[in-house]
C-alpha positions in Angstrom: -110.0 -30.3 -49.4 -107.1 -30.0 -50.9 -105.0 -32.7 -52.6 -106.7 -35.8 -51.9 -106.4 -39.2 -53.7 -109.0 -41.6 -54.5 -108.9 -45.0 -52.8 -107.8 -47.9 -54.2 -110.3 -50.2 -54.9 -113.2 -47.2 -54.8 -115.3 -47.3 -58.4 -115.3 -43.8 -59.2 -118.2 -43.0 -61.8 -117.6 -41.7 -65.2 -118.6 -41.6 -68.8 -116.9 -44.6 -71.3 -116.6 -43.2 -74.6 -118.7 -44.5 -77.5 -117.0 -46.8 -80.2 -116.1 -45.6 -83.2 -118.6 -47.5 -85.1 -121.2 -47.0 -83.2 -124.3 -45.2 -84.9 -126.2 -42.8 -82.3 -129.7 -42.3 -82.9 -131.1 -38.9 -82.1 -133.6 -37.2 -80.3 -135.3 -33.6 -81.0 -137.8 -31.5 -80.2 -139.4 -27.5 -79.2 -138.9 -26.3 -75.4 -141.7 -23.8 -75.7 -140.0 -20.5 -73.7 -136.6 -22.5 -73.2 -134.0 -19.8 -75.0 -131.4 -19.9 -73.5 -131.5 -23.2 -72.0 -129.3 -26.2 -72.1 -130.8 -29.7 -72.6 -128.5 -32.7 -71.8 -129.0 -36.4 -72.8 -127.7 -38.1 -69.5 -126.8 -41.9 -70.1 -127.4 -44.1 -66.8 -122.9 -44.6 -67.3 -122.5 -40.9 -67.3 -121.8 -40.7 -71.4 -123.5 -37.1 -71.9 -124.5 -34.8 -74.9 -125.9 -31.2 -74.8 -127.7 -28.7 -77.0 -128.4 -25.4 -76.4 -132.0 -24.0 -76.9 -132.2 -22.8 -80.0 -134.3 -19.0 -79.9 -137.3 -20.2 -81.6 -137.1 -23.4 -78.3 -135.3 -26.2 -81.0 -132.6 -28.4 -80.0 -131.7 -31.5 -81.2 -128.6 -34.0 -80.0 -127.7 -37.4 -79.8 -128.8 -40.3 -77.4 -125.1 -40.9 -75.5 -125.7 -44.4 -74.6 -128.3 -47.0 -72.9 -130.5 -45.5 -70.3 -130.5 -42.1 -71.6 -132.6 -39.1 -70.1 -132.9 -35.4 -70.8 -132.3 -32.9 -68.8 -132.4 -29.5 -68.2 -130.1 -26.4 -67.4 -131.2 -22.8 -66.7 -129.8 -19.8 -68.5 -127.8 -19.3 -65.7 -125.8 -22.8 -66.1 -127.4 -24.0 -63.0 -129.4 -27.5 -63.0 -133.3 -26.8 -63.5 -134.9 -30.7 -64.0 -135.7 -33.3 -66.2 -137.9 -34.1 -68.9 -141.1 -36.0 -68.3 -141.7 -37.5 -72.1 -144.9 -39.4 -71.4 -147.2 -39.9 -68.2 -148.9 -42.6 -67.3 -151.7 -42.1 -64.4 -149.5 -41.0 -61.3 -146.4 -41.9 -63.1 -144.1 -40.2 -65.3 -141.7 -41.8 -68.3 -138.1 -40.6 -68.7 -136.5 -43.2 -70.4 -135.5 -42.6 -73.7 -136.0 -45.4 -76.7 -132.8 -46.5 -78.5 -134.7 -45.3 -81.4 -135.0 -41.6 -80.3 -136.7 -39.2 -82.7 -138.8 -36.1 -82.3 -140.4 -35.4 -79.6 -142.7 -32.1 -80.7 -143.5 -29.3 -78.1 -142.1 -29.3 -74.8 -143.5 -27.3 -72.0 -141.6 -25.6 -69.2 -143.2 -26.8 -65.8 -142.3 -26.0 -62.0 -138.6 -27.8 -61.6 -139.5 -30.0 -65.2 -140.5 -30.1 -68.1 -143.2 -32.1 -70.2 -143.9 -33.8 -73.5 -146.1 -36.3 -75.3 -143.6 -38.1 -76.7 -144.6 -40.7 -79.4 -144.1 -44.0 -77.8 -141.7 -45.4 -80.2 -139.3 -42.6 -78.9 -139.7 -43.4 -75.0 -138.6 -46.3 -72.7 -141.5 -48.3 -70.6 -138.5 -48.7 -68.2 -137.8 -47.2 -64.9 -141.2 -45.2 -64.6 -141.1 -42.7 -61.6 -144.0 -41.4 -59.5 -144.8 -38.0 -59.8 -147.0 -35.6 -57.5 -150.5 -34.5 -58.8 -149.7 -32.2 -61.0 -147.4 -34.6 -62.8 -144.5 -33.3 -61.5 -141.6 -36.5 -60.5 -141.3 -36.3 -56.6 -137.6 -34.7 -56.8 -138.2 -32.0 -59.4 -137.6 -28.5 -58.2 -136.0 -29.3 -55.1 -132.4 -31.1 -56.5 -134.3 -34.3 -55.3 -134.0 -33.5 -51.6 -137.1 -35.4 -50.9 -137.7 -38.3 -48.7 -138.8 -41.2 -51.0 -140.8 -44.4 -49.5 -139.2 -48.0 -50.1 -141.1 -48.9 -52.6 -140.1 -46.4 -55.1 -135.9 -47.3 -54.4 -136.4 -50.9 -54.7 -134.3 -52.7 -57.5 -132.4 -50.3 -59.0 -129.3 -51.6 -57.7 -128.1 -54.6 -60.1 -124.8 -55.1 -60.4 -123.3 -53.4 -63.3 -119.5 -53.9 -64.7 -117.6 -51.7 -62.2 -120.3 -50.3 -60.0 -124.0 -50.8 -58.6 -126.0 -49.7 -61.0 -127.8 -47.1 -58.6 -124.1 -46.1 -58.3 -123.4 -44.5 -61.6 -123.8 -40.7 -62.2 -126.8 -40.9 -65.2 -129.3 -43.6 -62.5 -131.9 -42.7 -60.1 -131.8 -44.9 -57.2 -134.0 -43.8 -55.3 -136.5 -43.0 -58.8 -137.3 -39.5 -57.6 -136.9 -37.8 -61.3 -133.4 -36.8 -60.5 -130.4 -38.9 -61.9 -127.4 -38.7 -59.2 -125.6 -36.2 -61.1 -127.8 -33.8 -60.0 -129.8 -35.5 -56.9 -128.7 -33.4 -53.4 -130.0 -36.9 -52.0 -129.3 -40.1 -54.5 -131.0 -42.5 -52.0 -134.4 -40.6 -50.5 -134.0 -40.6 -47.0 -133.4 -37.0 -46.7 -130.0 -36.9 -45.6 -127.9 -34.9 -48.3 -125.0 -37.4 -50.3 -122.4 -35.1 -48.3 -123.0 -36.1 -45.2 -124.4 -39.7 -45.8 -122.1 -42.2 -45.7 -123.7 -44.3 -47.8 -124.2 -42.6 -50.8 -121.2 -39.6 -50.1 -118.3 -41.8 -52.2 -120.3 -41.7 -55.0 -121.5 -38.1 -55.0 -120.0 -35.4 -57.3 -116.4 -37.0 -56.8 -113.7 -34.8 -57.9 -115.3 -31.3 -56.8 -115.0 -29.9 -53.3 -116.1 -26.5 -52.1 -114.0 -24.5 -49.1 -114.4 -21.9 -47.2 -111.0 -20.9 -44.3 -111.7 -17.2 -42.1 -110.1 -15.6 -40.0 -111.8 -14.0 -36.9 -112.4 -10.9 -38.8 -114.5 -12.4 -41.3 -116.6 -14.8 -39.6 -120.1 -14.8 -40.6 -122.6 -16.8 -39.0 -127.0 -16.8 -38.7 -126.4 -17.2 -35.0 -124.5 -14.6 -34.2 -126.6 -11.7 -34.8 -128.3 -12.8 -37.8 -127.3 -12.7 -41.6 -129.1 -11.6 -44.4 -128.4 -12.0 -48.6 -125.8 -8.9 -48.2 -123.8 -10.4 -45.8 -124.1 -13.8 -47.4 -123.3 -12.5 -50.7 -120.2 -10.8 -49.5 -118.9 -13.6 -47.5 -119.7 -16.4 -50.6 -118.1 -13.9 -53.1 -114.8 -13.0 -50.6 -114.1 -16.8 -49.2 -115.6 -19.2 -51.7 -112.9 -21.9 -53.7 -113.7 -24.8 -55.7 -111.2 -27.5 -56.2 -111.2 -30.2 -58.9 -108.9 -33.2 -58.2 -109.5 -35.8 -61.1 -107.4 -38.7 -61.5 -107.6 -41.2 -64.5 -109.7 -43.0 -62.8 -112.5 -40.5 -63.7 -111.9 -41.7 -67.2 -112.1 -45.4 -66.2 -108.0 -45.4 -66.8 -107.9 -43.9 -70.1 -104.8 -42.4 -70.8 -105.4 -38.3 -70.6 -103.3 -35.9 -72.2 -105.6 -32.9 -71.0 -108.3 -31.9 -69.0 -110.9 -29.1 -69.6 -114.1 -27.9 -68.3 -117.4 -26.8 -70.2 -118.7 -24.2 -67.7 -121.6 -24.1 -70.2 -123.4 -20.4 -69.2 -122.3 -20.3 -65.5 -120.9 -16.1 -64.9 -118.1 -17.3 -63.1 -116.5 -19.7 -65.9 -118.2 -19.6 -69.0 -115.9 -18.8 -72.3 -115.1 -14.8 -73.3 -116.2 -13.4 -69.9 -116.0 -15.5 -67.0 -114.5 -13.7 -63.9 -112.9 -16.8 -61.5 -109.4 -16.9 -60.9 -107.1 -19.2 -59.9 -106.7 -19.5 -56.1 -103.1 -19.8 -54.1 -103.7 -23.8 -52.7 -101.5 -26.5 -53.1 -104.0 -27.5 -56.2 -103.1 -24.9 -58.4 -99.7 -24.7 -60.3 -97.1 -22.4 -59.1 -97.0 -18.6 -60.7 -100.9 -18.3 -62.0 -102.9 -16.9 -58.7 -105.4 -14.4 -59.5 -105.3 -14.7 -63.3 -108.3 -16.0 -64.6 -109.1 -19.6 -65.0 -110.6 -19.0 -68.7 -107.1 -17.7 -69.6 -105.5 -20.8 -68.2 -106.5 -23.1 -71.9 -102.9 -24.4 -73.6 -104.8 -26.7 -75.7 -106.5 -23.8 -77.4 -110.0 -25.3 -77.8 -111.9 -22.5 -75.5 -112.4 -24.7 -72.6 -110.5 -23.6 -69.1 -107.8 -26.0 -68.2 -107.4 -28.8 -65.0 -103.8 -28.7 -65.5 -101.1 -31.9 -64.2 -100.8 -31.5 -60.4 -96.9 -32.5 -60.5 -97.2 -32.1 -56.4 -100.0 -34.9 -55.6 -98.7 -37.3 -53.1 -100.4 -40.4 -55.0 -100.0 -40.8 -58.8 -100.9 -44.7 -58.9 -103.8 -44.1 -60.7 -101.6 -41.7 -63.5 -100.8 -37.9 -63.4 -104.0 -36.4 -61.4 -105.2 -33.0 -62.8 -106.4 -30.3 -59.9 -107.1 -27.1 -60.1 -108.5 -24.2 -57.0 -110.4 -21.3 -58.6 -112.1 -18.7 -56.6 -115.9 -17.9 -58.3 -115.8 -14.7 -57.0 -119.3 -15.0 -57.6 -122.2 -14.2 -55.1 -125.4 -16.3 -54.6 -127.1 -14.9 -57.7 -124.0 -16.9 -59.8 -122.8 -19.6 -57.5 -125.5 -21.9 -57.2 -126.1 -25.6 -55.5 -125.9 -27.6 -58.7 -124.0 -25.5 -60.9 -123.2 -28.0 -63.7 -119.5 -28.5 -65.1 -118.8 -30.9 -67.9 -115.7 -32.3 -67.3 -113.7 -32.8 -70.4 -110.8 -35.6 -70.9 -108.6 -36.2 -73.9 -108.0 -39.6 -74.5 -106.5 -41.4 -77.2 -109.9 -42.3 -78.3 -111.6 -38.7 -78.3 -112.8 -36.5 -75.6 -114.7 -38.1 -73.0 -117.1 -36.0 -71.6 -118.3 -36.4 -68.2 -120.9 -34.4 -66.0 -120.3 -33.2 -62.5 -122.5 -30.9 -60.3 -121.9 -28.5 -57.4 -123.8 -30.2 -54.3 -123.5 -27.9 -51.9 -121.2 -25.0 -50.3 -121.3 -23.2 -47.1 -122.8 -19.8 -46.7 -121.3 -19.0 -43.1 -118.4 -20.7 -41.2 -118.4 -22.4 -37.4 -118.3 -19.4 -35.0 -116.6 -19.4 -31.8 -119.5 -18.0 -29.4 -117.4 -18.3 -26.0 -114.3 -20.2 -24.8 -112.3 -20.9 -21.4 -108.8 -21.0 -21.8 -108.1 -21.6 -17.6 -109.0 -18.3 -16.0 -113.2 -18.7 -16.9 -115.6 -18.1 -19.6 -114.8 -15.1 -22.3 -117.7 -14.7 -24.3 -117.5 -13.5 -28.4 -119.4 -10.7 -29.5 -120.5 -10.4 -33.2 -119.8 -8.7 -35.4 -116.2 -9.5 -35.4 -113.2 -7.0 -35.7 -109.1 -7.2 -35.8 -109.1 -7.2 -32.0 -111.5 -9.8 -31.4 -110.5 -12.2 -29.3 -109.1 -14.7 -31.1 -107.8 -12.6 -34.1 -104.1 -12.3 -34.9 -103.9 -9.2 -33.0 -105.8 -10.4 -29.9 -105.4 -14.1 -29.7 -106.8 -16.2 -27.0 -105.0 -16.0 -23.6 -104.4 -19.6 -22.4 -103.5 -20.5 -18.9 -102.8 -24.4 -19.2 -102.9 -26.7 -21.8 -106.6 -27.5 -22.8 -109.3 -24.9 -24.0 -112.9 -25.4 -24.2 -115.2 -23.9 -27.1 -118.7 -23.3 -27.3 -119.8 -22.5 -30.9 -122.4 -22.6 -33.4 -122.9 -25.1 -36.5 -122.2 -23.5 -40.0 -125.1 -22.8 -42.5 -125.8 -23.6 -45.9 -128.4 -22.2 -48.4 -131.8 -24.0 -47.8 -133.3 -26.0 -50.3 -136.9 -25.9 -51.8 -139.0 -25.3 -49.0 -136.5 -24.9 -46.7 -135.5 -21.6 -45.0 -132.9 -19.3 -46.9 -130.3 -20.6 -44.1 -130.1 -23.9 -42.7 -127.6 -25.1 -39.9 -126.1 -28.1 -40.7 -126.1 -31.1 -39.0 -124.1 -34.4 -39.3 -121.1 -33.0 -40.1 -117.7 -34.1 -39.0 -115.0 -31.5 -36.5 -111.8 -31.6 -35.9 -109.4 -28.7 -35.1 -106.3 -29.9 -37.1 -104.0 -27.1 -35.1 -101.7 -25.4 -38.0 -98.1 -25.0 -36.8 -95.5 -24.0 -39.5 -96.7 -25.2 -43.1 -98.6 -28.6 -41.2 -101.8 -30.0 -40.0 -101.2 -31.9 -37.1 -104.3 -34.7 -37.3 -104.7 -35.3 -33.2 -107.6 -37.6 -33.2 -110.1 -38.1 -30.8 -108.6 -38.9 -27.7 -107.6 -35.4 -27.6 -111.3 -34.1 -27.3 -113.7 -34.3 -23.9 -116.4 -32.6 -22.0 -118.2 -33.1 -25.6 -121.6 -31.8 -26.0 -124.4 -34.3 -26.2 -124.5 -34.4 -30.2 -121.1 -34.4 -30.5 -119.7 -38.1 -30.6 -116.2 -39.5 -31.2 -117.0 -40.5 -34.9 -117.9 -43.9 -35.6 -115.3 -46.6 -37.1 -112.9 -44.0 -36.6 -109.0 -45.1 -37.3 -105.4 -44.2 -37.6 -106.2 -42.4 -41.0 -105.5 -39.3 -41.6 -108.6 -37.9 -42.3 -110.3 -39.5 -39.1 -107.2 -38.0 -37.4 -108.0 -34.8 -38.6 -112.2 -34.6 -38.1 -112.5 -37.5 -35.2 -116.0 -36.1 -33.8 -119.4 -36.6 -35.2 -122.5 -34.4 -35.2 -125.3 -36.4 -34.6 -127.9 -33.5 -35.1 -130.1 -33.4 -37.8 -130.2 -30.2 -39.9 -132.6 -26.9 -38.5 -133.6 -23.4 -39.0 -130.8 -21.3 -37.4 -130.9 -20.8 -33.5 -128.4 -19.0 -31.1 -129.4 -21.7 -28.4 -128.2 -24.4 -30.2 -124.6 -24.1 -29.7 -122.2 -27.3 -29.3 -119.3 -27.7 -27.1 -115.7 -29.7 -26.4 -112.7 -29.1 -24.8 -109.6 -29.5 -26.9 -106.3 -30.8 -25.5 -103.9 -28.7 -27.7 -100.9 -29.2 -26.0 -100.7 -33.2 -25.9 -101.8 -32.8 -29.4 -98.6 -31.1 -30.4 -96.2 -32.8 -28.1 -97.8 -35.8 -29.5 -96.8 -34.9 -32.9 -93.2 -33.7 -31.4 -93.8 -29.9 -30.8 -93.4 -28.0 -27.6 -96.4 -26.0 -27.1 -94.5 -23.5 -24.8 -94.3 -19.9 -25.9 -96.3 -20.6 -28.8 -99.2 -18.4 -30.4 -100.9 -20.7 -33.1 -103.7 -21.0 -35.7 -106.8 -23.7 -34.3 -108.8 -24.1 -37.6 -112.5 -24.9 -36.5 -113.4 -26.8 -39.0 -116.5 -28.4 -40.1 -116.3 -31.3 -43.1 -118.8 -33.5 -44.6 -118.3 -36.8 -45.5 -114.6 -38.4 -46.8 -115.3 -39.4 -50.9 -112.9 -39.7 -54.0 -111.1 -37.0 -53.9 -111.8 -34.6 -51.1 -114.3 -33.4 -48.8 -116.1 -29.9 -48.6 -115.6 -27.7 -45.5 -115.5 -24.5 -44.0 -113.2 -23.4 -41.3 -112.7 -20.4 -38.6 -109.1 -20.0 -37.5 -108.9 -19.1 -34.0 -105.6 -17.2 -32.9 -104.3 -18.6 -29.7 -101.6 -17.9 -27.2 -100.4 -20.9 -25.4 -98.8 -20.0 -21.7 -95.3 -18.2 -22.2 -95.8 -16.7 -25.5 -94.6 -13.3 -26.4 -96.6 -10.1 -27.1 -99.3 -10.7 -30.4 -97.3 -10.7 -33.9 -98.9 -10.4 -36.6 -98.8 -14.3 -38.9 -98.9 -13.0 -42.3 -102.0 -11.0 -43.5 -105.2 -12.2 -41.1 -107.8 -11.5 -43.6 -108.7 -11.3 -47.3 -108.2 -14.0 -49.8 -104.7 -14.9 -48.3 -106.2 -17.0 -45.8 -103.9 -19.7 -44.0 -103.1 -22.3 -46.0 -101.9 -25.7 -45.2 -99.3 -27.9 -46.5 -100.7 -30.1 -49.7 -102.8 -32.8 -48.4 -102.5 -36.1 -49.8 -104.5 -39.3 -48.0 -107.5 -38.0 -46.3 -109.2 -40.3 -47.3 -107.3 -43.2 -45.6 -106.7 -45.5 -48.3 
């Protein structure tokens, strides 16, 4: 989403900077086939501190705070795992001592890592249970594992500001994987995203999108995809947008914001290829250059620069940014780590964020009824598909009805490549001029049996905007599972004072996941439409490519 605020009264994790007169012990030691990796000390707060792999496996860095694990990142910047430093029958010690110290050889495992660390340099705290081969039960799988009750019981103490499952450096539900980089912070296999219970606290203050057009639709159920077409699609419609207030920094003043892309393609110093997108996030005057040469500060880092547009600036001057990867799957991964950099008063605070999850595919539109019976949509889609700018949908009345199929994301361990996703919310915030016109739920019948007017929903805008519920739990890909509603368009915009007559207008299908700090991820098709009365197709601007519609800047979504 674009330029969304966080909530009053909403802890937002984040790393607290050390005192000055603190003395940090150390920790070391010999990753055995680990050039090229990245090893982070992870504090339960969020304080973090990284070495790279040295060639001959040696690395060496501080312990950041109380709490503290290590863990691992691939070559390729994305997150591999933690470090088991001692086990214990079927459980396996993370925890590092205050006293830290060497640690000797290190071996690379499936998804982790293990030592036999002297005990004077690990914690008997917080033990986790592992599988047979030793491995904790969230390793190589972003902690997307369903984990009994026993293992997630007491981990939630109050701690100053926040549970203390809450913060980004804990492992609630004691999988392996501290929530920084768990897909699933409280094992019960429902990802953070779309789990209200865990979603405000999950990677707050990075969002994925994805907006088509007809054109560029791309979905498993209609016709099939395979890696090219994912690849091209990913690498074509792809953004990221950081929206960090001071809040990140626990109200620290900030001068600047950076981000350590460590060695993710996309970002990292010298050679990283994203630019800088065209959203209301980005400043005015820099789309398409690239982010890396976006650094006024000098110190190598890519910037977050002042957002002198955000709606709420309570909190201080919010920092936001859109860049477009322009990376396919082989760069763009599902916990892609970014160290997020402030400059405070006191020194840069450093705190770690992680990509959860972005969509490989959008909704598709598989038929719809706009008064005179069923049209179906055949895949794959040109410029004079229905529903493109060039061929919009015919409507006879005021109300169309859509069948169409749930988006995809990229599976996870075992999972199949391609995974529909369930439990997301929909809305179709109709795009008239430079708004989104948030209709709610009383707009929407004839809904299909998962499809639910969502829960607790209110006059907020984002429940305005995404009213209905998916109730469906997430599947391999299958054309017969489509989901339906019927979508009053025309009370919707006399509703917001627009006369619907004569007009041809943009419907965004869009799919979001759960409302947190910040923003919410989502992927959208935009569905050209002719209400009764309009005039011949004209074209709206260019239909596809990167210069997808964009909507005005967005700036309580998440209903505070």
């Amino acid at each position: 989403m674009k330029l969304l605020r966080s909530p009053a009264g909403v802890a937002v994790t984040a790393a607290v900077l050390l005192p000055a007169s603190a003395a940090a012990a150390t920790v070391s030691g010999t990753l055995a086939g680990g050039r090229g990796y990245t090893v982070i000390a992870l504090s339960s707060s969020g304080r973090s501190s990284k070495s790279a792999v040295a060639a001959d496996g040696r690395f060496s860095l501080r312990i950041p705070g109380r709490a503290s694990t290590l863990q691992l990142v691939k070559p390729s910047g994305a997150y591999f795992g933690p470090i088991v430093l001692r086990t214990t029958g079927r459980k396996a010690l993370l925890g590092l001592s205050s006293q830290g110290g060497a640690l000797g050889r290190i071996s690379l495992k499936r998804g982790f890592a293990a030592a036999t660390a002297p005990r004077k340099a690990v914690s008997s705290r917080a033990a986790v249970r592992t599988t047979k081969k030793g491995a904790p039960l969230g390793a190589g799988n972003l902690g997307f594992v369903r984990m009994p009750g026993t293992a997630r019981r007491g981990l939630r103490a109050p701690a100053a500001g926040a549970g203390a499952g809450d913060l980004p450096g804990a492992d609630p539900d004691r999988d392996g994987v501290p929530s920084t980089f768990d897909a699933d912070d409280n094992g019960n296999r429902t990802l953070d995203g779309v789990d209200p219970a865990t979603a405000r606290t999950s990677t707050a203050g990075l969002f994925s999108d994805v907006q088509v057009m007809m054109a560029r639709s791309v979905n498993a159920n209609a016709g099939g995809i395979g890696r090219a077409q994912v690849d091209a699609f990913v690498k074509n419609n792809t953004s990221l947008n950081f929206y960090l207030d001071p809040s990140y920094a626990r109200g620290a003043a900030i001068s600047s914001v950076d981000v350590d892309c460590g060695t993710l393609a996309y970002c990292r110093p010298g050679d990283g290829y994203a630019t800088l997108g065209d959203g209301g996030n980005s400043p005015t005057g820099v789309q398409d250059q690239r982010w890396t040469s976006l650094d006024e500060n000098h110190d190598g880092f890519p910037d977050v620069p002042v957002n002198r547009n955000a709606g709420d600036r309570s909190h201080g001057e919010v920092h936001s940014i859109e860049i477009e990867p322009n990376a396919t799957t082989a760069d763009l991964h599902a916990g892609d780590l970014f160290q997020l950099r402030f400059t405070t008063p006191s020194g840069v605070l450093t705190v770690p964020t992680a990509l959860s999850l972005f969509f490989v595919s959008s909704p598709a539109l598989t038929s719809y009824d706009g008064g005179a019976g069923t049209v179906n949509i055949t895949y794959p889609a040109t410029n004079s598909t229905p529903g493109s700018d060039g061929n919009p949908l015919r409507m006879t009345g005021d109300t169309i009805t859509m069948t169409f199929w749930r988006p995809q994301r990229a599976g996870i361990g075992s999972e199949p490549d391609f995974v529909d996703m369930g439990h997301l919310r929909y809305g179709i915030p109709v795009t008239f001029g430079n708004r989104e016109l948030g209709c709610g739920a009383s707009r929407f019948t004839g809904l299909s049996p998962t499809l639910v007017a969502a829960p607790g929903a209110s006059a907020d805008v984002y429940d305005q905007l995404f009213p209905l519920q998916d109730s469906a739990d997430d599947r391999a890909p299958d054309a017969a599972n489509t989901m339906k509603l019927t979508f009053d368009i025309g009370g919707c915009m006399r509703a917001n004072g627009i006369d619907p007559a004569g007009q041809q207008i943009r419907l965004p299908l869009e799919a979001v996941d759960e409302s947190r700090p910040g923003g919410t991820d989502r992927t959208a098709q935009t569905i050209a439409v002719c209400l009764p009365g309009c005039a011949p197709p004209a074209q709206q601007g260019p239909p596809q490519g990167r210069s997808h519609p964009r909507a005005a800047p967005r700036t309580s979504e998440t209903g505070d």
